[in-house]
RODO-2510 file (C-alpha; in nm, 4 decimals, decimal comma):
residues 400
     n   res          X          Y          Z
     1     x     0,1942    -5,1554     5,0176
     2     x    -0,0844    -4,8852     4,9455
     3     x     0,0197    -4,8298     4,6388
     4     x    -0,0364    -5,2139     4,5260
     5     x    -0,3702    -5,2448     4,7592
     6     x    -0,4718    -4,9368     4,5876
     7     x    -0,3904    -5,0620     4,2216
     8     x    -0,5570    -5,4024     4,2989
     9     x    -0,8517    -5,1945     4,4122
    10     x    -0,8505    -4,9949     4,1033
    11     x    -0,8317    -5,2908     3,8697
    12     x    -1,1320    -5,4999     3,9966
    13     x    -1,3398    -5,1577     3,9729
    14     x    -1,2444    -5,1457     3,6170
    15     x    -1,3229    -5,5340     3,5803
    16     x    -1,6817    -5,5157     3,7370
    17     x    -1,7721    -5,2246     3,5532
    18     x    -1,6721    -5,3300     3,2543
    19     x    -1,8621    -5,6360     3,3391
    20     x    -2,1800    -5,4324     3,4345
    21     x    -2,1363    -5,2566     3,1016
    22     x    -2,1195    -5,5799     2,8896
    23     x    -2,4516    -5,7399     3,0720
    24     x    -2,6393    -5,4465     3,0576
    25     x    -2,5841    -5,4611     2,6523
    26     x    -2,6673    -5,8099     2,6787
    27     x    -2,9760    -5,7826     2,8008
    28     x    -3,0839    -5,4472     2,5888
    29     x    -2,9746    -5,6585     2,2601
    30     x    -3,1818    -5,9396     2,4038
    31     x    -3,4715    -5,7685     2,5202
    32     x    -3,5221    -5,5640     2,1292
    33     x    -3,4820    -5,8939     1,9670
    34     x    -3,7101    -6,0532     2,1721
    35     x    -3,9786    -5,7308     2,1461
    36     x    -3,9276    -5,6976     1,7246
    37     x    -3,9342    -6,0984     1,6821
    38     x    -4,2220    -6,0997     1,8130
    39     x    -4,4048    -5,9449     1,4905
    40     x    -4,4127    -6,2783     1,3470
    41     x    -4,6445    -6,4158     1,6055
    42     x    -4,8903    -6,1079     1,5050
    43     x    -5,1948    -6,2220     1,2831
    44     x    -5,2064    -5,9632     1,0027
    45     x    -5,5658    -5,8270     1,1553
    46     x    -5,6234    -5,5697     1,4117
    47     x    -5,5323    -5,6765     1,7530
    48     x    -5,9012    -5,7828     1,8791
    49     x    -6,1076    -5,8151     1,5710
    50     x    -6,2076    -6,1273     1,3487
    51     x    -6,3611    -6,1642     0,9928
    52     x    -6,6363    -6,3720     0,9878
    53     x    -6,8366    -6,4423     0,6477
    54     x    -7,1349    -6,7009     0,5412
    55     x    -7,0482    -7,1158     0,5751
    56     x    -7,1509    -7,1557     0,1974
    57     x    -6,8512    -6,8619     0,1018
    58     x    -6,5802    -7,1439    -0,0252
    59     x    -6,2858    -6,9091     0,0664
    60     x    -6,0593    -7,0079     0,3849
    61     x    -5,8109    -6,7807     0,5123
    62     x    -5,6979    -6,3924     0,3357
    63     x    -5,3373    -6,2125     0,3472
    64     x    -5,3084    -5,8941     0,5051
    65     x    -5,2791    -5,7405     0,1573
    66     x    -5,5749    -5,9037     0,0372
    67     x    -5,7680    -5,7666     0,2975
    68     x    -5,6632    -5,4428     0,2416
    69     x    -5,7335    -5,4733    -0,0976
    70     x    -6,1049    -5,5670    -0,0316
    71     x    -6,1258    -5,3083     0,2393
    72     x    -6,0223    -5,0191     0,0047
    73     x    -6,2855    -5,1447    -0,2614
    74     x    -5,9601    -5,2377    -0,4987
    75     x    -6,0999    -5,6300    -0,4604
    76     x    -6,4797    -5,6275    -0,5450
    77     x    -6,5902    -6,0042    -0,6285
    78     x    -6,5209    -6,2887    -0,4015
    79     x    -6,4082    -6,4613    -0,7375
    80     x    -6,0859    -6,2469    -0,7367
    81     x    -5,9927    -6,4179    -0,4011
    82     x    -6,0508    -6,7846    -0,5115
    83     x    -6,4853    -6,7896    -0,4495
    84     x    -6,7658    -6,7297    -0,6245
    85     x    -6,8563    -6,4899    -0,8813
    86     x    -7,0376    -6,2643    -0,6155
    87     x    -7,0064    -5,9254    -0,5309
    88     x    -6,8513    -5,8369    -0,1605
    89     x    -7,0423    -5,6717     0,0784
    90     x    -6,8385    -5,4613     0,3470
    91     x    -7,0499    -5,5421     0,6841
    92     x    -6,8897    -5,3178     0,9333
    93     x    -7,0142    -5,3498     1,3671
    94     x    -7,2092    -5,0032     1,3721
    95     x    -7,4122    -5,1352     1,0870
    96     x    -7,5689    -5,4037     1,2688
    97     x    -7,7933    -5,0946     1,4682
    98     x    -7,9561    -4,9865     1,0954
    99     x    -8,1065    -5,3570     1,1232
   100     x    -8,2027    -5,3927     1,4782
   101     x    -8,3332    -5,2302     1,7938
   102     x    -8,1837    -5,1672     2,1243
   103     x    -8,4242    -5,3760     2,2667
   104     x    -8,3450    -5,6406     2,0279
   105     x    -7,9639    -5,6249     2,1005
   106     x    -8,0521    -5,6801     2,4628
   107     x    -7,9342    -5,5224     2,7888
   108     x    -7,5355    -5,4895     2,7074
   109     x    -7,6019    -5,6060     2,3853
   110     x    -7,6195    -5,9956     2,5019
   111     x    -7,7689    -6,0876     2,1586
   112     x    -7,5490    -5,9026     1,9335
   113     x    -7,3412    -6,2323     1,8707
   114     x    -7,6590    -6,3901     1,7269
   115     x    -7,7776    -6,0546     1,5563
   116     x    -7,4763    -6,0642     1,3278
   117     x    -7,5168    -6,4541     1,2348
   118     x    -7,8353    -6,3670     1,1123
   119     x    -7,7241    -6,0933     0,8917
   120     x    -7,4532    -6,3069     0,7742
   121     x    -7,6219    -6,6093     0,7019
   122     x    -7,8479    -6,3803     0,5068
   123     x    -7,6444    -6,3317     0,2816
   124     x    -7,3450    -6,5163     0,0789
   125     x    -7,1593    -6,2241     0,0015
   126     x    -7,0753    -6,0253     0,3431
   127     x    -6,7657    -6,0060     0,4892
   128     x    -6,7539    -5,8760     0,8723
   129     x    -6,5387    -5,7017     1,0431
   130     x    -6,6469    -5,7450     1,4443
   131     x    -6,4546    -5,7234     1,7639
   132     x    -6,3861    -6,0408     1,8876
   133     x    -6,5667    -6,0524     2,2034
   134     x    -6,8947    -6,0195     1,9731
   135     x    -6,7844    -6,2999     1,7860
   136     x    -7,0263    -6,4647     1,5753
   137     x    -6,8663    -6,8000     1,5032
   138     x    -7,0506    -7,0335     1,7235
   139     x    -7,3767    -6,9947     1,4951
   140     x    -7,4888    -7,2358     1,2828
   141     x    -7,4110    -7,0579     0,9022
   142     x    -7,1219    -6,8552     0,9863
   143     x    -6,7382    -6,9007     1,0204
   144     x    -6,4767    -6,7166     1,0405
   145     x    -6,1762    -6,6020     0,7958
   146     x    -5,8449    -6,7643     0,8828
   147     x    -5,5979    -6,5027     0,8559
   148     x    -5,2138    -6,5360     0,7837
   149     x    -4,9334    -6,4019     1,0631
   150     x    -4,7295    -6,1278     0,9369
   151     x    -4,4587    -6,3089     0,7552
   152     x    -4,0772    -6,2098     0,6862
   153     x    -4,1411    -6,1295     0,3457
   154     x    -4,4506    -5,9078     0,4995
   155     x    -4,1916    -5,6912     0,6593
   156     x    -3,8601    -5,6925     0,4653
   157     x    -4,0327    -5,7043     0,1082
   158     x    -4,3206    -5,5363     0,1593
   159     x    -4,3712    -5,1931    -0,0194
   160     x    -4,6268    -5,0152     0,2063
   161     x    -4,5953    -4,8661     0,5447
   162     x    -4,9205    -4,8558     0,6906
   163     x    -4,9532    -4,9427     1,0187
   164     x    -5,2615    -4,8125     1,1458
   165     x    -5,4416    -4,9032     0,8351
   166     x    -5,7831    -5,0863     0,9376
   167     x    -5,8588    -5,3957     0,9061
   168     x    -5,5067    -5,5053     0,8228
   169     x    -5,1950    -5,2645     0,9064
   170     x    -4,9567    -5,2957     0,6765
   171     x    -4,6045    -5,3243     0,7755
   172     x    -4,3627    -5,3110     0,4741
   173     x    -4,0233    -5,1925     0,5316
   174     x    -3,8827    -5,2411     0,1762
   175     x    -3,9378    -4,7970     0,1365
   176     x    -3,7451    -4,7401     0,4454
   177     x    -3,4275    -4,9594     0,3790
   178     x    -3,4179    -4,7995     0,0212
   179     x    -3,4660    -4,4341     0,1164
   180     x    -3,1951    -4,5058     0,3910
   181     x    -2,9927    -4,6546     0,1735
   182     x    -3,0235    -4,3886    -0,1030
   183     x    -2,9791    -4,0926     0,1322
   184     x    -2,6866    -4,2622     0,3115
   185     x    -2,4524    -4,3552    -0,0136
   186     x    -2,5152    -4,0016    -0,1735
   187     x    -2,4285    -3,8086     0,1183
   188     x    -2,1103    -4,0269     0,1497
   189     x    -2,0422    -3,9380    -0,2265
   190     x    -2,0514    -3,5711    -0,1177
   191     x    -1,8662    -3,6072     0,1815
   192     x    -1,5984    -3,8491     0,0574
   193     x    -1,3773    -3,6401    -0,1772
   194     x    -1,4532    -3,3076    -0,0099
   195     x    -1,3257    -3,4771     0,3378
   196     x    -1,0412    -3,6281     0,2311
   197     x    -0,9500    -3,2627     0,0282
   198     x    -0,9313    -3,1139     0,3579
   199     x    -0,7673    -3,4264     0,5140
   200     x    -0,4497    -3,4298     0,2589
   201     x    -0,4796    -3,0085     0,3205
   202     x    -0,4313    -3,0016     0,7116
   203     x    -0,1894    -3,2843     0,6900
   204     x     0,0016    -3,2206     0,4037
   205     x    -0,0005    -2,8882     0,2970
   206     x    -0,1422    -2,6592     0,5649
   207     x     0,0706    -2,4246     0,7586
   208     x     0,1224    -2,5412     1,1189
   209     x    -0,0873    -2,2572     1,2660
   210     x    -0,3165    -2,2956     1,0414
   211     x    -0,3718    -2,6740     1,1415
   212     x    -0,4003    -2,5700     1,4583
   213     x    -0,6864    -2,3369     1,4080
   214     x    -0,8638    -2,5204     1,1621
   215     x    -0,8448    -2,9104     1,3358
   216     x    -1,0563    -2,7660     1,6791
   217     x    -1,2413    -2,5721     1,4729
   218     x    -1,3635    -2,9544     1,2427
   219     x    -1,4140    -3,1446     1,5471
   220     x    -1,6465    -2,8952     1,7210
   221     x    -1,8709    -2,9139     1,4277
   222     x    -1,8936    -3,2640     1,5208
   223     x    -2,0678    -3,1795     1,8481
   224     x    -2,3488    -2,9377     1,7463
   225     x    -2,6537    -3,1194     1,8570
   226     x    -2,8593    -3,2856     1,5236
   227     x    -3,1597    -3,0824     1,5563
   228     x    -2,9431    -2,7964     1,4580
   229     x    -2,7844    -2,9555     1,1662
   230     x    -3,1773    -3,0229     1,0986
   231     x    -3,2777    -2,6298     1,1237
   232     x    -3,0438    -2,5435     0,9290
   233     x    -3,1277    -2,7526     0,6684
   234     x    -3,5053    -2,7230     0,7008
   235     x    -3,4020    -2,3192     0,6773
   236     x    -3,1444    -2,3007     0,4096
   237     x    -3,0729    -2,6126     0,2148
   238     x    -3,4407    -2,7096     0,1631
   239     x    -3,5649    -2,3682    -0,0034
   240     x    -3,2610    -2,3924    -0,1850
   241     x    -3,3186    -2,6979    -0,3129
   242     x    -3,6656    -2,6295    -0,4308
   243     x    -3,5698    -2,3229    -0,5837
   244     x    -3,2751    -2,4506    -0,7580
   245     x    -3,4324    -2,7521    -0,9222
   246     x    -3,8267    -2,6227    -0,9464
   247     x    -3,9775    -2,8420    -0,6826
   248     x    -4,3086    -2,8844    -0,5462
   249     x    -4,1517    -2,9474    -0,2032
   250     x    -3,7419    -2,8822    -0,0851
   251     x    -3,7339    -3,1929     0,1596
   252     x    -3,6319    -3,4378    -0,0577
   253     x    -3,3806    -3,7222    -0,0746
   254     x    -3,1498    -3,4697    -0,1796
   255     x    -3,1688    -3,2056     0,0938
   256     x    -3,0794    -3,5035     0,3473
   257     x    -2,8080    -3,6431     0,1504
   258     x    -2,6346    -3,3168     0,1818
   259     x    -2,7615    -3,2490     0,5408
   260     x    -2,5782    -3,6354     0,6293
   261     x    -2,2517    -3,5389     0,4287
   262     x    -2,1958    -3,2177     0,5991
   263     x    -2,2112    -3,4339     0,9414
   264     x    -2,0471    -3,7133     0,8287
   265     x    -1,7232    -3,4465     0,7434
   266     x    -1,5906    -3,3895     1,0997
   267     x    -1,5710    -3,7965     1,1287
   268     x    -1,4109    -3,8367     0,7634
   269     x    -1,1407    -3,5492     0,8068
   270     x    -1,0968    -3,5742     1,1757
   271     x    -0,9945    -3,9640     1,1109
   272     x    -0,8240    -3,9615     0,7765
   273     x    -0,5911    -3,6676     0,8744
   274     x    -0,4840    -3,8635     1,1733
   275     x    -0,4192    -4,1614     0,9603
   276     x    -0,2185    -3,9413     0,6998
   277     x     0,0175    -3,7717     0,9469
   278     x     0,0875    -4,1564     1,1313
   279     x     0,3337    -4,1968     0,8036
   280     x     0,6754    -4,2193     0,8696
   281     x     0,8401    -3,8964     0,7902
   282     x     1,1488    -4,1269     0,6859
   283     x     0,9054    -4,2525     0,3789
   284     x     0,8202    -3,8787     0,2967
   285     x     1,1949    -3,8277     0,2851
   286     x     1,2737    -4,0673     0,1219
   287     x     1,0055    -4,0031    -0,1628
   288     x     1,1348    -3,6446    -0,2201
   289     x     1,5074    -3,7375    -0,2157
   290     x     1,4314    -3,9993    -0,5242
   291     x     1,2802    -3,7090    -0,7096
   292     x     0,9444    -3,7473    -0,6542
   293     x     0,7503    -3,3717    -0,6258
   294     x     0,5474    -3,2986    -0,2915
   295     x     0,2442    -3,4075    -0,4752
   296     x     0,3512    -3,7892    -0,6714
   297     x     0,4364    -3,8262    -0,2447
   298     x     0,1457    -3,7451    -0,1197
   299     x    -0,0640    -3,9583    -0,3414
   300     x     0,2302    -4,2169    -0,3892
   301     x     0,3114    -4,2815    -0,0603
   302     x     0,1217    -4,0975     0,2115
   303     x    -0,2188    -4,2061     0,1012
   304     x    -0,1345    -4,5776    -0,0002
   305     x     0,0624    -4,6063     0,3254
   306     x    -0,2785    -4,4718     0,5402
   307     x    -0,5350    -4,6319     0,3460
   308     x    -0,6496    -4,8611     0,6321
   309     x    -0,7067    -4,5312     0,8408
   310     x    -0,8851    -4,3536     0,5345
   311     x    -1,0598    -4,6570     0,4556
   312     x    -1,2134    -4,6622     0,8057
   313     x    -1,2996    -4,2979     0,8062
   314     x    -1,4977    -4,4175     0,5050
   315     x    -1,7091    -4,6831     0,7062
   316     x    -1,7515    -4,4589     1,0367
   317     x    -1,8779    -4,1490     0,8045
   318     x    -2,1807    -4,4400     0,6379
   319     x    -2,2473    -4,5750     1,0257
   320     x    -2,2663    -4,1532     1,1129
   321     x    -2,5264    -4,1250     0,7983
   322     x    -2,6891    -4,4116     0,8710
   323     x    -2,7297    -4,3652     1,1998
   324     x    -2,8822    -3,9901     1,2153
   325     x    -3,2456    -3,9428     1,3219
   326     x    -3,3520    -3,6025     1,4051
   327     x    -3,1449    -3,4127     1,1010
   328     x    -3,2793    -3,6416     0,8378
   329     x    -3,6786    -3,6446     1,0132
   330     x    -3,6505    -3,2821     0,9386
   331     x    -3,5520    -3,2275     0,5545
   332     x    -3,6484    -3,5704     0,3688
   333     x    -4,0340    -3,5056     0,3882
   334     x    -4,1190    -3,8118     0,6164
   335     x    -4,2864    -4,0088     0,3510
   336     x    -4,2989    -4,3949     0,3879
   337     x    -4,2547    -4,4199    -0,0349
   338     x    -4,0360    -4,5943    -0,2404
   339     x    -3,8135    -4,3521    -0,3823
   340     x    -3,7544    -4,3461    -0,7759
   341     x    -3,5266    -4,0506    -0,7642
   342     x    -3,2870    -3,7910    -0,5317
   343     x    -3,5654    -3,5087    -0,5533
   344     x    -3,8988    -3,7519    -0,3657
   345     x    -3,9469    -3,7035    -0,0063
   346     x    -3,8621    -4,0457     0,1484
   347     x    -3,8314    -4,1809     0,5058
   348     x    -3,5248    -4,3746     0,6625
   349     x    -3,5366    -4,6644     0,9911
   350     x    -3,4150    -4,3882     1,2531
   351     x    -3,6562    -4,1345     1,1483
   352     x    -3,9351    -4,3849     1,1398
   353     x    -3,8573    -4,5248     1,4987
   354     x    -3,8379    -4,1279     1,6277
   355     x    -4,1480    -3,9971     1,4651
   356     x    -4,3648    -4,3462     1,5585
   357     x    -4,2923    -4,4520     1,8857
   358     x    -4,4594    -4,2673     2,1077
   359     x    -4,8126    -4,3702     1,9441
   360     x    -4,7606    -4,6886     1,9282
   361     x    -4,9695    -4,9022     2,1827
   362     x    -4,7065    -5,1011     2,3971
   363     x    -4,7257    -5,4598     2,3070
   364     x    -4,8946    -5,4620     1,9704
   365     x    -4,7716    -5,5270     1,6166
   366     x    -4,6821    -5,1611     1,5512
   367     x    -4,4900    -5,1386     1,8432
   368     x    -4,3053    -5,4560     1,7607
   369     x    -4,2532    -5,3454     1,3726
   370     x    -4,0327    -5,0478     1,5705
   371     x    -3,8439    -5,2790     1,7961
   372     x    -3,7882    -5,4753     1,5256
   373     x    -3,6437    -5,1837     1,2659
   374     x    -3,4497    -5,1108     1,5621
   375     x    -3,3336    -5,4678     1,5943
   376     x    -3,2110    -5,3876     1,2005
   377     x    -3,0728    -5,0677     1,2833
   378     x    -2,8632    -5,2635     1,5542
   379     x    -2,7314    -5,4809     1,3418
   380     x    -2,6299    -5,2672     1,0598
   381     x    -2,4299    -5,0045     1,2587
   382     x    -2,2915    -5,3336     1,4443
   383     x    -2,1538    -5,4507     1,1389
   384     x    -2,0282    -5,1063     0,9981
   385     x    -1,8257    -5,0555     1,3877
   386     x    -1,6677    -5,3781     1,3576
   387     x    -1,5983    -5,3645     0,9538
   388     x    -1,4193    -5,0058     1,0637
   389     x    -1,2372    -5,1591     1,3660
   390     x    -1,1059    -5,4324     1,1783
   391     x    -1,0154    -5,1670     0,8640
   392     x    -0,8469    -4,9550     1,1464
   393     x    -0,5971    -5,2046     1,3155
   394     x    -0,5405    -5,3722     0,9470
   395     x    -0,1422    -5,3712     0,9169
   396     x    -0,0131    -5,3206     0,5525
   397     x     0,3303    -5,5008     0,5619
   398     x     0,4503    -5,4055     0,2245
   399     x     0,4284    -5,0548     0,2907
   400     x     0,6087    -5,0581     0,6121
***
């Protein structure tokens, strides 16, 4: 009687807290969706400033890049943006006091808002960068720029990170999917036929006591913290780098590839050795007694029969590479570029999120381009654990 009040007990604990565990995801995945979606909703300006420019100036509304553009002096003439052939003037707040008085401001500046009309309606070519609570745009002669939201082409396509970039942050993500991408496939080119060498080794060829010194020996590696992995690169792999192939710099695209495939080995071997040893040792057998050497076995019959379980090492070693943040913040040079080849410094989505957090004001667009690389970074490893789950429990029936 106990023993079945006792198992009854034991079974709803496991049922609520499995529950508890599912919600609680819920609502995490639902709160970063709704945090990063909001982005969109951003206007591509500074949270709390407005451009304002002269009625006659014929152009409506400017992209963030646009703005930008004029802002860095790489747009000159509003004719480039659709006006006039006129020259653009920069008219920044702080200006306004080389044209007027304290006293003519007013006590808490009551009359800046009709200060700045006149300077704009002055003149045809200023463009004005105020805060909005000094806003101009009631005054007869001035009106302000309509500016575009941040769209999805913004963000995914976008080839500049810039996000606190005045008047208009940039948020492109395009250089962080490629540098993650680049750093994520070479390191799994490194680690792939190196981990499955020592795979087919400790579960084919190795002495027993061997195995068992070597196997505890793999999966510890697998626990040393990432900031370790990182020293350790930053130390030794980055110098060597530079020295090796004459570089400016040894954090490069290259020194984190290698970083990620030395961490993604404990996952590769650790999994594909299990998978190997799972075949029958009636199929072994039965391989050598038809004449077949210990080798044309191995790679005959071994490996075809545990491809499922290789093939999901495979996908959990990317998700591992993908997935790293400290290591790779360390040795890839943390630059929000585009890379063109293995030896630029580049920046992935984890390192991004790590190194930019913590200054980004709660709320604003920044802090929503974060949630919403997380929101990516979600989805990506989501798709990489299931892929590998499904690869995992795959059943090969003709090999059976």
């Amino acid at each position: 009687m106990f023993r079945k009040i006792s198992n009854i007990i034991v079974k709803q604990l496991l049922t609520f807290s499995g529950a508890i565990t599912g919600i609680a995801i819920l609502f995490i995945s639902i709160f970063l969706f709704k945090e990063g979606l909001g982005l969109f909703k951003s206007p591509a300006i500074e949270e709390g400033y407005a451009l304002f420019v002269n009625s006659k100036n014929i152009v409506d509304n400017l992209t963030a890049k646009e703005i930008k553009e004029v802002f860095d002096s790489e747009i000159t003439n509003w004719h480039e943006l659709g006006g006039e052939d006129i020259e653009i003037r920069i008219f920044r707040i702080d200006e306004i006091f080389q044209h007027y008085s304290d006293e003519e401001l007013g006590e808490d500046y009551q009359f800046l808002p009709e200060k700045l009309a006149e300077v704009i309606r002055e003149d045809e070519s200023i463009v004005a960068f105020v805060p909005v609570e000094f806003a101009p745009a009631q005054h007869v002669g001035v009106k302000e720029l309509m500016v575009d939201n941040i769209t999805f082409s913004d963000y995914f396509a976008g080839k500049e990170w810039l996000p606190t970039a005045t008047p208009a942050p940039l948020f492109g993500t395009l250089p962080m999917f490629l540098g993650t991408l680049l750093v994520s496939l070479v390191a799994i080119l490194f680690a792939l036929p190196l981990g499955l060498g020592v795979a087919i080794y400790l579960s084919e060829l190795a002495q027993e006591r061997i195995r068992k010194f070597l196997k505890p020996i793999i999966e510890l590696l697998a626990g040393i913290p990432s900031v370790v992995y990182g020293f350790f690169g930053l130390v030794v792999l980055a110098p060597l780098v530079q020295k090796t192939f004459n570089l400016p710099v040894g954090e490069t695209a290259l020194t984190g590839s290698l970083i990620l495939a030395i961490m993604a080995l404990p996952t590769i071997i650790s999994v594909a050795e299990d998978a190997m040893r799972n075949t029958p040792r009636a199929m072994r057998e039965a391989s050598l007694a038809l004449g077949a050497t210990h080798w044309q076995t191995i790679y005959k019959v071994v490996i075809p029969y545990a491809k499922s379980g290789i093939s999901a090492a495979v996908v959990l070693g990317i998700g591992r590479a993908i997935g790293e943040t400290m290591a790779v913040l360390m040795v890839t040079g943390n630059a929000a570029l585009i890379p063109t080849s293995l030896f630029d410094p580049i920046r992935t989505i984890p390192a991004t999120i790590a190194a930019e957090l913590g200054e980004a004001p709660t709320g604003g667009a920044h802090y929503q381009a974060l949630f919403l690389l997380g929101c990516v970074l979600f989805l990506i490893t989501m798709v990489i654990s299931i892929t590998a789950e499904m690869i995992s429990k795959k059943k090969n029936y003709k090999d059976m």
